[in-house]
N, CA, C and O atoms as a GROMACS GRO file, in nm:
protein
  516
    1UNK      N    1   0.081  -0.120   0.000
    1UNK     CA    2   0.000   0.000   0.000
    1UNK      C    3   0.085   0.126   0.000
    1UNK      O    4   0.012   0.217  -0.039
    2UNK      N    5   0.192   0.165   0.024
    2UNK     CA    6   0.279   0.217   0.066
    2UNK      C    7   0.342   0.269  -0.077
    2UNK      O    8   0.379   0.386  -0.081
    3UNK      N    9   0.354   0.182  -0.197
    3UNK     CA   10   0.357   0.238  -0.338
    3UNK      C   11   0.235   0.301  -0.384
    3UNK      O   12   0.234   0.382  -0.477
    4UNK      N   13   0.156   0.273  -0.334
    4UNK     CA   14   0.028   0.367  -0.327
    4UNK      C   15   0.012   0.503  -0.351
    4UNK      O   16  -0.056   0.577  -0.422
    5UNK      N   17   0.097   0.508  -0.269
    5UNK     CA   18   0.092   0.670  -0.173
    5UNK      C   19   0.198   0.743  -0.314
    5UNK      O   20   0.162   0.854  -0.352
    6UNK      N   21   0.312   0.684  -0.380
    6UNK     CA   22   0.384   0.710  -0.396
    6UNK      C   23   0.343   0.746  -0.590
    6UNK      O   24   0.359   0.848  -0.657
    7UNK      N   25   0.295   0.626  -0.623
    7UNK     CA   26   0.208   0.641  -0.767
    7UNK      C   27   0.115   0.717  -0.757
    7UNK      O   28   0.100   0.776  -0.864
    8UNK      N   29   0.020   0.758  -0.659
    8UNK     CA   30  -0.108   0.855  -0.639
    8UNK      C   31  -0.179   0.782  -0.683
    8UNK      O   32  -0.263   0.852  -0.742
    9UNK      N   33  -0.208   0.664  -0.697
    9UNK     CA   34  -0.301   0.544  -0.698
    9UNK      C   35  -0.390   0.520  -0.596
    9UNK      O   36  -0.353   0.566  -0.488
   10UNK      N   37  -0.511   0.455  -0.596
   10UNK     CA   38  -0.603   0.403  -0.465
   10UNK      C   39  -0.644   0.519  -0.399
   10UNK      O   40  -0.636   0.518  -0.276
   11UNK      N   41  -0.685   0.616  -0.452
   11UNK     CA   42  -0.749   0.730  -0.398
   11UNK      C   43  -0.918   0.712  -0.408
   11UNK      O   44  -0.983   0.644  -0.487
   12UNK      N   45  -0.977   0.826  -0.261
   12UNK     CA   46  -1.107   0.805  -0.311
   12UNK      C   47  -1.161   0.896  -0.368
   12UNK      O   48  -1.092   0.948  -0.455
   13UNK      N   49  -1.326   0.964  -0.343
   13UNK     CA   50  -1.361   1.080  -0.365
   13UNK      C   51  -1.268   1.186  -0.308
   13UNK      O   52  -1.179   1.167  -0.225
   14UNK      N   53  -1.316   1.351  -0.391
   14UNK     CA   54  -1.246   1.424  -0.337
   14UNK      C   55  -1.306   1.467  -0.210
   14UNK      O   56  -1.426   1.492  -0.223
   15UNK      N   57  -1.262   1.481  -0.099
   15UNK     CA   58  -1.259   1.582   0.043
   15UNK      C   59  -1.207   1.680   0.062
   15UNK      O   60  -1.107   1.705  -0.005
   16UNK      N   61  -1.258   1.790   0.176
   16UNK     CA   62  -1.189   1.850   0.256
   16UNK      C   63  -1.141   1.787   0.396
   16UNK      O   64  -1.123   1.870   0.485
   17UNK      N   65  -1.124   1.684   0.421
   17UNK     CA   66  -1.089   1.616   0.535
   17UNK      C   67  -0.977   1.656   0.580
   17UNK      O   68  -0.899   1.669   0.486
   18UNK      N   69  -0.915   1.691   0.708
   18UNK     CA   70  -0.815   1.728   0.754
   18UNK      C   71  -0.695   1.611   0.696
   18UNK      O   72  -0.576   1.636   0.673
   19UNK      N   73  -0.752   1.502   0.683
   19UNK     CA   74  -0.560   1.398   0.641
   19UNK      C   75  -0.647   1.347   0.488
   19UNK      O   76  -0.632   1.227   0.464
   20UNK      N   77  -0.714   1.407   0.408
   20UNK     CA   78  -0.678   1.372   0.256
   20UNK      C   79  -0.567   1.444   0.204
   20UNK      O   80  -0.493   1.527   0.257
   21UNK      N   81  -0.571   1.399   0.101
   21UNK     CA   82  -0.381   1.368   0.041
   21UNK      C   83  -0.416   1.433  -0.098
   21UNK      O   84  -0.516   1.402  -0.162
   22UNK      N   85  -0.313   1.536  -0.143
   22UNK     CA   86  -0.328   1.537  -0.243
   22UNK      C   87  -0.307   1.483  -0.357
   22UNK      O   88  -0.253   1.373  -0.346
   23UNK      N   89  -0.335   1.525  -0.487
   23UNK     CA   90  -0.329   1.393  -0.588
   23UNK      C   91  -0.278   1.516  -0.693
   23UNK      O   92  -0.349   1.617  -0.700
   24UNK      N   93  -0.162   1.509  -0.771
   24UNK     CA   94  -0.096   1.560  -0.902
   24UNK      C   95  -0.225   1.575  -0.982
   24UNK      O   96  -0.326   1.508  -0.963
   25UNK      N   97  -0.209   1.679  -1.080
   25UNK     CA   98  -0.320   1.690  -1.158
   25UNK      C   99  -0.352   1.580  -1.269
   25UNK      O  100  -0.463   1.538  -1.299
   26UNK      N  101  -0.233   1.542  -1.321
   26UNK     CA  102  -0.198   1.433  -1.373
   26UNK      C  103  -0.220   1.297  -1.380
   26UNK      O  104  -0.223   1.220  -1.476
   27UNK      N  105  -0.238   1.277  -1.224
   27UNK     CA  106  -0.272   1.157  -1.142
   27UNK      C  107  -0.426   1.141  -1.126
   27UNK      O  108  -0.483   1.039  -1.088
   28UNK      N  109  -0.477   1.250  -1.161
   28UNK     CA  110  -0.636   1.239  -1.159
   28UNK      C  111  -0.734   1.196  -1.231
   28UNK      O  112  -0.738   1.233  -1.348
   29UNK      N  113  -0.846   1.100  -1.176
   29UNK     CA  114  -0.952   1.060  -1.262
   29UNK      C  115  -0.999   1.190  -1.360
   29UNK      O  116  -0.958   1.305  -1.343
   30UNK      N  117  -1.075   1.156  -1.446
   30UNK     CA  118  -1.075   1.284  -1.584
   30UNK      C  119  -1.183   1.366  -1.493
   30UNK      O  120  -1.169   1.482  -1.456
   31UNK      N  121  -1.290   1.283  -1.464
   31UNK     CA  122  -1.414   1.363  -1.399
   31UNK      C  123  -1.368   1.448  -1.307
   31UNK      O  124  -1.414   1.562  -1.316
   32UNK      N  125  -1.260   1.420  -1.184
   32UNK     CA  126  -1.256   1.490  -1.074
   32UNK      C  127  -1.096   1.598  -1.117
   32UNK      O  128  -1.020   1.649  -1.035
   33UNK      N  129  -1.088   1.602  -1.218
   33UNK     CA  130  -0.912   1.701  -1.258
   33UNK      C  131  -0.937   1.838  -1.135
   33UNK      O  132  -0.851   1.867  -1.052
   34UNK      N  133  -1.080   1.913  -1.148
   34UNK     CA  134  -1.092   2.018  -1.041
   34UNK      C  135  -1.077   2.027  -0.900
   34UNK      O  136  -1.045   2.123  -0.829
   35UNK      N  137  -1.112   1.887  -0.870
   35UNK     CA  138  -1.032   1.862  -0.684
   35UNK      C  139  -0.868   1.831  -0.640
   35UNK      O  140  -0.821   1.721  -0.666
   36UNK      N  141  -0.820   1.894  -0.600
   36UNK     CA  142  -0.703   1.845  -0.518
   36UNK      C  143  -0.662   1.760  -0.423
   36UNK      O  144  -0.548   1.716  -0.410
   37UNK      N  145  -0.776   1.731  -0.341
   37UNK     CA  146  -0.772   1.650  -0.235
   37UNK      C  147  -0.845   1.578  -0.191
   37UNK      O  148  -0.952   1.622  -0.151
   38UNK      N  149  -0.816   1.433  -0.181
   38UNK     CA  150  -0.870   1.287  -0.210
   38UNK      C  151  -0.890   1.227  -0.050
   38UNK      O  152  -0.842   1.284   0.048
   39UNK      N  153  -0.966   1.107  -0.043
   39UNK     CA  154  -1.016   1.012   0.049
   39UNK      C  155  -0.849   0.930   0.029
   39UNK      O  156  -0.811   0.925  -0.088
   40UNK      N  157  -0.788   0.892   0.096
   40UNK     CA  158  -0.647   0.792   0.079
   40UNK      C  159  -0.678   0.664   0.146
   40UNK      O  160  -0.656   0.627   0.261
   41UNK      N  161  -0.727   0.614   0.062
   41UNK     CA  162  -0.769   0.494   0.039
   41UNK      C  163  -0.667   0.386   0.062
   41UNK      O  164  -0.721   0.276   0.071
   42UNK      N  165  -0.599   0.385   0.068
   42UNK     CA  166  -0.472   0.308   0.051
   42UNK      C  167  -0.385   0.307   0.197
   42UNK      O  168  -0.304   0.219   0.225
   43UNK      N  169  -0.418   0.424   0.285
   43UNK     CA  170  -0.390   0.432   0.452
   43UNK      C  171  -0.498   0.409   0.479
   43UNK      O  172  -0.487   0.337   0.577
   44UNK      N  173  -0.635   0.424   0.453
   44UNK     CA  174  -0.729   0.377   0.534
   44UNK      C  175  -0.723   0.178   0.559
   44UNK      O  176  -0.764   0.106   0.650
   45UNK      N  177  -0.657   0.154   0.438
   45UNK     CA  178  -0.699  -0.022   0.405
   45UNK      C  179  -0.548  -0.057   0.530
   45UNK      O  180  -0.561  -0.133   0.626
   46UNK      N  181  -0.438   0.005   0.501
   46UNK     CA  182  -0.284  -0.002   0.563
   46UNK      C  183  -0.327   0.049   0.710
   46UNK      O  184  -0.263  -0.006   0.800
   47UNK      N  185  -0.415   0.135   0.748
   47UNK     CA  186  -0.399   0.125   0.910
   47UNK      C  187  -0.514   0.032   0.928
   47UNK      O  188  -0.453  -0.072   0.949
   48UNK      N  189  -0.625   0.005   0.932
   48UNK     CA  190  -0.712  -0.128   0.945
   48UNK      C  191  -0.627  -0.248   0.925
   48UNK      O  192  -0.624  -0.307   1.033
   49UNK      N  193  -0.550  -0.318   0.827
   49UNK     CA  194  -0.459  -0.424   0.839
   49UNK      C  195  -0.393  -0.427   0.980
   49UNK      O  196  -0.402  -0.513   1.068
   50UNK      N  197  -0.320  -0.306   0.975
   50UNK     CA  198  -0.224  -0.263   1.106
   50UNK      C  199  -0.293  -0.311   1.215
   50UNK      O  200  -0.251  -0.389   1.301
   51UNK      N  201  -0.429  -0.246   1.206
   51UNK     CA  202  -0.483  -0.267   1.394
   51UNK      C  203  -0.517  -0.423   1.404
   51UNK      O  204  -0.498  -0.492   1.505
   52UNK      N  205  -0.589  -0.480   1.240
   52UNK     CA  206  -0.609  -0.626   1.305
   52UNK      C  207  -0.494  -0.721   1.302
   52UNK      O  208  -0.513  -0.823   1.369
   53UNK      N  209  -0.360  -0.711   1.228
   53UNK     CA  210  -0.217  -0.802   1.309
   53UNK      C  211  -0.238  -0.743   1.455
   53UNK      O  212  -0.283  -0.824   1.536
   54UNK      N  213  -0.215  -0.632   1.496
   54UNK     CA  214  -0.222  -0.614   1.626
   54UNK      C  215  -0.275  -0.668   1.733
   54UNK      O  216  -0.212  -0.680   1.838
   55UNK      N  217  -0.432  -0.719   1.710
   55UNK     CA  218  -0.520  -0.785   1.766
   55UNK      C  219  -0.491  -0.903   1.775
   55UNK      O  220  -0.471  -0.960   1.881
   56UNK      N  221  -0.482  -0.974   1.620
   56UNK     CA  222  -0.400  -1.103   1.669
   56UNK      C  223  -0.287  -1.158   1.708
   56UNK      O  224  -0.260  -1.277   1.727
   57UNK      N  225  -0.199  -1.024   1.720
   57UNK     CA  226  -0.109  -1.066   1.794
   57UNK      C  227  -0.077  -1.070   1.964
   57UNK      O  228   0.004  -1.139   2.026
   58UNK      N  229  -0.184  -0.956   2.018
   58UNK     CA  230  -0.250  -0.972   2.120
   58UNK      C  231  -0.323  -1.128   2.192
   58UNK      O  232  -0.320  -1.168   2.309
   59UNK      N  233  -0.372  -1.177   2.096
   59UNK     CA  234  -0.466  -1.299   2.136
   59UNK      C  235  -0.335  -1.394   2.123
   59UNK      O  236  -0.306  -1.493   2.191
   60UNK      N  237  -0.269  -1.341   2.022
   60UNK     CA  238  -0.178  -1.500   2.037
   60UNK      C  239  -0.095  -1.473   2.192
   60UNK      O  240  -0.093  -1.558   2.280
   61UNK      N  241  -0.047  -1.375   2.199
   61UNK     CA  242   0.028  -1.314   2.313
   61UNK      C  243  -0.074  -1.430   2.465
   61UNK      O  244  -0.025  -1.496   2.556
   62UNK      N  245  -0.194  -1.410   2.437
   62UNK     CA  246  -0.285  -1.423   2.538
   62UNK      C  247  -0.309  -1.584   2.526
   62UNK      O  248  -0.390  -1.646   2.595
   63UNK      N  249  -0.229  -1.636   2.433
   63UNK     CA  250  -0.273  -1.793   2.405
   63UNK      C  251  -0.449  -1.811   2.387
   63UNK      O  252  -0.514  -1.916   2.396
   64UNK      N  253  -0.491  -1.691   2.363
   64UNK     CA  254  -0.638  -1.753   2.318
   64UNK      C  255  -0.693  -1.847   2.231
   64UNK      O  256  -0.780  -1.930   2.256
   65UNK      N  257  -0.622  -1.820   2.106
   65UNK     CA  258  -0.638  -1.936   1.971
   65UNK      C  259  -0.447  -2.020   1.964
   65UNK      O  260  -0.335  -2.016   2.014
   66UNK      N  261  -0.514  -2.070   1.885
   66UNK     CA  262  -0.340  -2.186   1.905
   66UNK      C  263  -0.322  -2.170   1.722
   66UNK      O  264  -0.400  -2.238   1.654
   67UNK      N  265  -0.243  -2.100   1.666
   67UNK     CA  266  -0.218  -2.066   1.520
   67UNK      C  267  -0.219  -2.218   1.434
   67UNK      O  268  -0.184  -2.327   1.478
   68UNK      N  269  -0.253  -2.196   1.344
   68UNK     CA  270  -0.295  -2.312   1.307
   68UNK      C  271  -0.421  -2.342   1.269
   68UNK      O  272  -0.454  -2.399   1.165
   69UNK      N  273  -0.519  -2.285   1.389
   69UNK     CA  274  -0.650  -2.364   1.402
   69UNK      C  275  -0.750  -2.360   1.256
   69UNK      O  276  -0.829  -2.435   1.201
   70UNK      N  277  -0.678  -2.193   1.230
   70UNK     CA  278  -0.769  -2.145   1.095
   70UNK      C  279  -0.879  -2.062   1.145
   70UNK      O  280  -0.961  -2.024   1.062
   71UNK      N  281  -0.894  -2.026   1.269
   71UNK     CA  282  -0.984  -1.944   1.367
   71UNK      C  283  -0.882  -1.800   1.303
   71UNK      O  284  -0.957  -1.737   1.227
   72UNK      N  285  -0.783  -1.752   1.308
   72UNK     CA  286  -0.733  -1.614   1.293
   72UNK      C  287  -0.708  -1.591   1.100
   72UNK      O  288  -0.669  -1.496   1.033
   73UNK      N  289  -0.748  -1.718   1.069
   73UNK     CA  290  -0.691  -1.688   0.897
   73UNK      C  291  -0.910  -1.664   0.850
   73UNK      O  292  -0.960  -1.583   0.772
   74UNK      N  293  -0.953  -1.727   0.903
   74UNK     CA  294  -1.134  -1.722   0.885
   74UNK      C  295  -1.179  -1.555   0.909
   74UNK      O  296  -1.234  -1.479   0.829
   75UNK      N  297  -1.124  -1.523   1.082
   75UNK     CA  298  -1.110  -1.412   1.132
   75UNK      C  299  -1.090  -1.271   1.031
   75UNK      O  300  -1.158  -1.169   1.033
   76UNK      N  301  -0.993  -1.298   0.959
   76UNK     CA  302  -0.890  -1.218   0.855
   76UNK      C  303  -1.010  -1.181   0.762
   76UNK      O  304  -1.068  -1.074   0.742
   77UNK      N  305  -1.029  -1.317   0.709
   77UNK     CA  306  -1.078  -1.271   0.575
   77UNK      C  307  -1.265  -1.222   0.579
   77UNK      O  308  -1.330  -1.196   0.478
   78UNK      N  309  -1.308  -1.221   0.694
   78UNK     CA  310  -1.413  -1.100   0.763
   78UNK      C  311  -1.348  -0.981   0.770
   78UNK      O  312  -1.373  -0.893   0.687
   79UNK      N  313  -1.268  -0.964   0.855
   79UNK     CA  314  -1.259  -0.847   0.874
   79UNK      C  315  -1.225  -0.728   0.756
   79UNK      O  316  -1.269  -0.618   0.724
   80UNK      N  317  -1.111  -0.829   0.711
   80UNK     CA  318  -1.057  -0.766   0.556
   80UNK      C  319  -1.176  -0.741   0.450
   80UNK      O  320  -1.162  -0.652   0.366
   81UNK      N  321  -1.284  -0.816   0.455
   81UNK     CA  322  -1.386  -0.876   0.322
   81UNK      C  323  -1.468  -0.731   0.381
   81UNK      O  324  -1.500  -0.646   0.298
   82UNK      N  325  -1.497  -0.711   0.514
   82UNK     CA  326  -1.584  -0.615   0.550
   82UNK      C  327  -1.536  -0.486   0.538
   82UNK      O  328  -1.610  -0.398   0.493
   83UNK      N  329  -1.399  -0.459   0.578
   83UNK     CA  330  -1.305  -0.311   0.523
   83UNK      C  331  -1.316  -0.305   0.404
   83UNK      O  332  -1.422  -0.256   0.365
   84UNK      N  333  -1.244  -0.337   0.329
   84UNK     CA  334  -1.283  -0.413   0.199
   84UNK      C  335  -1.419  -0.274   0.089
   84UNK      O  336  -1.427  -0.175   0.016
   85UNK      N  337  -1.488  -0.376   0.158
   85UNK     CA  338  -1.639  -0.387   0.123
   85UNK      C  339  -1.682  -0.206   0.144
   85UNK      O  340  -1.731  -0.142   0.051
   86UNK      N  341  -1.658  -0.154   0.260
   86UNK     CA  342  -1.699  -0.052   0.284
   86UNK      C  343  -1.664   0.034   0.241
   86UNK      O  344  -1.735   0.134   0.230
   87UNK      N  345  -1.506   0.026   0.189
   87UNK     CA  346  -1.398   0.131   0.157
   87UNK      C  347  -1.413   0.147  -0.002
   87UNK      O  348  -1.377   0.248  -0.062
   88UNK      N  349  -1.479   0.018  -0.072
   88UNK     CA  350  -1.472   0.090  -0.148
   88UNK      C  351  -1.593   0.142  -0.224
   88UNK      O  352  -1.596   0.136  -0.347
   89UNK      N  353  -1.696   0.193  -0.150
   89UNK     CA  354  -1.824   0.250  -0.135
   89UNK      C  355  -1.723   0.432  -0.190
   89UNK      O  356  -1.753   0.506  -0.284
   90UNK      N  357  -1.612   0.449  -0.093
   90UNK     CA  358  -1.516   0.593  -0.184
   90UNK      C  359  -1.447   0.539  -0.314
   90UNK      O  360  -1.393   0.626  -0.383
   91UNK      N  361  -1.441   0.427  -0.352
   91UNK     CA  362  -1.335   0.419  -0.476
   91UNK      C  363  -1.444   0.506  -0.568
   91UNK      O  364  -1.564   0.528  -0.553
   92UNK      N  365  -1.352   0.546  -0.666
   92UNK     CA  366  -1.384   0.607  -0.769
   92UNK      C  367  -1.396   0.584  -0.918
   92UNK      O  368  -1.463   0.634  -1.009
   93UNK      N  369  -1.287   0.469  -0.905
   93UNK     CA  370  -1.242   0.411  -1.027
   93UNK      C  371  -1.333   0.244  -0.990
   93UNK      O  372  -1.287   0.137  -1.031
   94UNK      N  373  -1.432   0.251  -0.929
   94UNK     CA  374  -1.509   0.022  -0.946
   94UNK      C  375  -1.550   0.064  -1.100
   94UNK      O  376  -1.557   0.166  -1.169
   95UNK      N  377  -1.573  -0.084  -1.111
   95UNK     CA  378  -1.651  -0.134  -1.187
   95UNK      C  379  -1.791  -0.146  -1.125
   95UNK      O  380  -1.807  -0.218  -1.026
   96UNK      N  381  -1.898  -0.074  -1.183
   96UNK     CA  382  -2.027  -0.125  -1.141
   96UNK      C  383  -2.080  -0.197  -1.168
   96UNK      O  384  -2.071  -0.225  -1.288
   97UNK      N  385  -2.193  -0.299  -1.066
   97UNK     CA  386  -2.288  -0.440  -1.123
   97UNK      C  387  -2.368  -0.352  -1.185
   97UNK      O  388  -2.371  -0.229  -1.177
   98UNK      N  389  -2.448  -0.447  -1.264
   98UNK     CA  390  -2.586  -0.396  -1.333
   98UNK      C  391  -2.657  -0.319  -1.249
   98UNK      O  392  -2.712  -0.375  -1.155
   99UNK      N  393  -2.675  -0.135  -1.268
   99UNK     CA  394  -2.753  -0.093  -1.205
   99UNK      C  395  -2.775  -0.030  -1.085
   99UNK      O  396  -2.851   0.066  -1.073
  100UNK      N  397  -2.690  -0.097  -0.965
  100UNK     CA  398  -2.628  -0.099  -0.862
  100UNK      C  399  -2.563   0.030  -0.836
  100UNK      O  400  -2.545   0.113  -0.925
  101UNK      N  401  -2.520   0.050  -0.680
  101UNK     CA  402  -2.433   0.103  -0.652
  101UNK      C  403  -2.312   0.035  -0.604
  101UNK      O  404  -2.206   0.093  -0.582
  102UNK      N  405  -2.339  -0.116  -0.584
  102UNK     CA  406  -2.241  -0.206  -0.583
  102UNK      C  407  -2.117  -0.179  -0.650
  102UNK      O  408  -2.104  -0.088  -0.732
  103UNK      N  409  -2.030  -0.254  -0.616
  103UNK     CA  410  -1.919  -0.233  -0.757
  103UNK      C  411  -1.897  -0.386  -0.725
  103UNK      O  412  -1.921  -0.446  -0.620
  104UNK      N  413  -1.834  -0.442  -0.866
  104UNK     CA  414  -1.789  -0.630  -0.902
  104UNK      C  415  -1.713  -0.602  -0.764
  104UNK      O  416  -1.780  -0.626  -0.663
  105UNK      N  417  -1.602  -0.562  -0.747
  105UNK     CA  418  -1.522  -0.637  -0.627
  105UNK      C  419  -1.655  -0.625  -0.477
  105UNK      O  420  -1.672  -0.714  -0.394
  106UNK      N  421  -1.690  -0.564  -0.480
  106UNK     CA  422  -1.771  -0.539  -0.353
  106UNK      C  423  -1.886  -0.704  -0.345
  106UNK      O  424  -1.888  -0.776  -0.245
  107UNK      N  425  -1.966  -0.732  -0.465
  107UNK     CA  426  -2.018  -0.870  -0.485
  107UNK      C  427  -1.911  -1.019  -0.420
  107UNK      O  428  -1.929  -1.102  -0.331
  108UNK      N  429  -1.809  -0.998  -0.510
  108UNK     CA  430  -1.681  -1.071  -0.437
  108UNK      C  431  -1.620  -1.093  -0.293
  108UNK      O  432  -1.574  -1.192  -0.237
  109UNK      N  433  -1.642  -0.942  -0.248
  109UNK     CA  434  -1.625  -0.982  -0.114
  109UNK      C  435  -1.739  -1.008  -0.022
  109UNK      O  436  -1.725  -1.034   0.098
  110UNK      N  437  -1.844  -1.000  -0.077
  110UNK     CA  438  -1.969  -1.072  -0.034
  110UNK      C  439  -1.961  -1.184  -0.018
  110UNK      O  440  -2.009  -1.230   0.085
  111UNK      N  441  -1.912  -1.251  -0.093
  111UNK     CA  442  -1.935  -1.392  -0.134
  111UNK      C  443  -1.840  -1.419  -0.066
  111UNK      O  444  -1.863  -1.531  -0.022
  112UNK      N  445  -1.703  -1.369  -0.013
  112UNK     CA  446  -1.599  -1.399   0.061
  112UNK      C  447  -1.621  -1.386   0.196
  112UNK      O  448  -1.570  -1.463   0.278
  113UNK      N  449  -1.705  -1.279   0.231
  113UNK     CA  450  -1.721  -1.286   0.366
  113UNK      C  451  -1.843  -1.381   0.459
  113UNK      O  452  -1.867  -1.398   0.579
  114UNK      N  453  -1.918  -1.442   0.294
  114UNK     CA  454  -2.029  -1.579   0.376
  114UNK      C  455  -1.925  -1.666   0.366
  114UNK      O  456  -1.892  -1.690   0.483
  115UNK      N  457  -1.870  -1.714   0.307
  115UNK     CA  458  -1.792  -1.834   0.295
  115UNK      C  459  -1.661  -1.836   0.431
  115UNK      O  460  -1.633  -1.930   0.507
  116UNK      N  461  -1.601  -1.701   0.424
  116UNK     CA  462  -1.533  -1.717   0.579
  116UNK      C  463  -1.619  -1.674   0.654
  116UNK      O  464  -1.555  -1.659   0.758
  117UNK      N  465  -1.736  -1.640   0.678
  117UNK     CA  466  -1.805  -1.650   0.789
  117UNK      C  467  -1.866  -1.743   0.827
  117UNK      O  468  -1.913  -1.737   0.941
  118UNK      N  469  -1.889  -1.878   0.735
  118UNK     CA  470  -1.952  -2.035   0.762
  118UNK      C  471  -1.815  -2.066   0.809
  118UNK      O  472  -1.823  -2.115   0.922
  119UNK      N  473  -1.699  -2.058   0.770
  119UNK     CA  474  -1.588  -2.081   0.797
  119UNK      C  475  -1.549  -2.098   0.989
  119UNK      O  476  -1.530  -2.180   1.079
  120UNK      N  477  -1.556  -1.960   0.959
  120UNK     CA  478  -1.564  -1.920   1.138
  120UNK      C  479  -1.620  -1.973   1.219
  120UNK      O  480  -1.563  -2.014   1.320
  121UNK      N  481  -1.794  -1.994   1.191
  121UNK     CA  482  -1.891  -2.017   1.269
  121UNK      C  483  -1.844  -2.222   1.301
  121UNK      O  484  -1.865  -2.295   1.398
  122UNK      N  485  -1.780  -2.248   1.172
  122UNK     CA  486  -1.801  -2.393   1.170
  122UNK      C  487  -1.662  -2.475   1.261
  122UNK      O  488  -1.667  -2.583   1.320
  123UNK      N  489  -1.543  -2.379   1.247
  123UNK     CA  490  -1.426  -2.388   1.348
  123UNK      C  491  -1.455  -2.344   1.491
  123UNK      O  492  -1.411  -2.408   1.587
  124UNK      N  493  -1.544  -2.214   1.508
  124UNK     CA  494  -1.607  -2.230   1.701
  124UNK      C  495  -1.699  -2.353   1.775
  124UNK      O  496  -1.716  -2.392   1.890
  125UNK      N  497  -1.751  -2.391   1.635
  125UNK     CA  498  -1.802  -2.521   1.684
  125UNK      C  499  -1.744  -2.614   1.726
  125UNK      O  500  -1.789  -2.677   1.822
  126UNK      N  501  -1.632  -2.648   1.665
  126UNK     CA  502  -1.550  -2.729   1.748
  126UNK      C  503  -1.483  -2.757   1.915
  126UNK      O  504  -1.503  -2.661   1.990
  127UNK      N  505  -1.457  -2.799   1.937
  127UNK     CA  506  -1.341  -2.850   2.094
  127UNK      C  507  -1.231  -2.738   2.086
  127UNK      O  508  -1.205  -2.644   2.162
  128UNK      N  509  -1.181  -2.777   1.978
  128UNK     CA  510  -1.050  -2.740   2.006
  128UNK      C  511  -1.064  -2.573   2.021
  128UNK      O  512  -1.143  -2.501   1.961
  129UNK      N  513  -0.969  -2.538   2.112
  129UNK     CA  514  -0.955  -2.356   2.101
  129UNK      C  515  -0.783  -2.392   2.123
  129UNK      O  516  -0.700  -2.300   2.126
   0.00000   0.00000   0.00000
């Protein structure tokens, strides 16, 4: 994410938000050339990653889950599928479904976040922690 920042790539709508980032004129979608300053899309996804290693590194710290189990990799791909999902409600550049305000990746991580969420639900069922 971090080349991100550096290409002026992964930006969202434009803001006045105190930490949007500016974007080269150059670097700009055609529609928005008149705004300077973007949603940074690309630290929003890079500090959310950040806080959830943190968390699980907390729990492992705490011996709560035992690595391995597939409880923190199920975990992941919720949390990620749901950041994800929300963040890019600012992209600027989706692809839209038919009609929708959806965009294709946003369907995708739909479908990613039932599948690790049967995931999840079906590893707490178990014994083992």
């Amino acid at each position: 994410r971090l080349a991100n920042y550096f290409n002026q790539e992964l930006y969202g709508w434009p803001t006045n938000l105190p930490w949007a980032i500016y974007i080269n004129p150059e670097n700009r979608a055609l529609r928005f050339r008149e705004f300077g300053y973007y949603h940074r899309l690309f630290a929003y996804e890079a500090e959310a990653t950040l806080s959830f290693g943190l968390v699980v590194w907390r729990l492992e710290k705490s011996k709560k889950y035992k690595i391995g189990s597939g409880k923190y990799f199920s975990a992941y791909l919720i949390y990620y599928g749901i950041i994800r999902f929300l963040l890019d409600f600012l992209r600027i550049d989706k692809q839209m479904f038919i009609n929708t305000n959806l965009g294709i990746n946003q369907l995708i991580l739909l479908l990613v976040l039932v599948v690790s969420s049967s995931l999840w639900f079906y590893k707490n069922q178990t014994k083992e922690v």
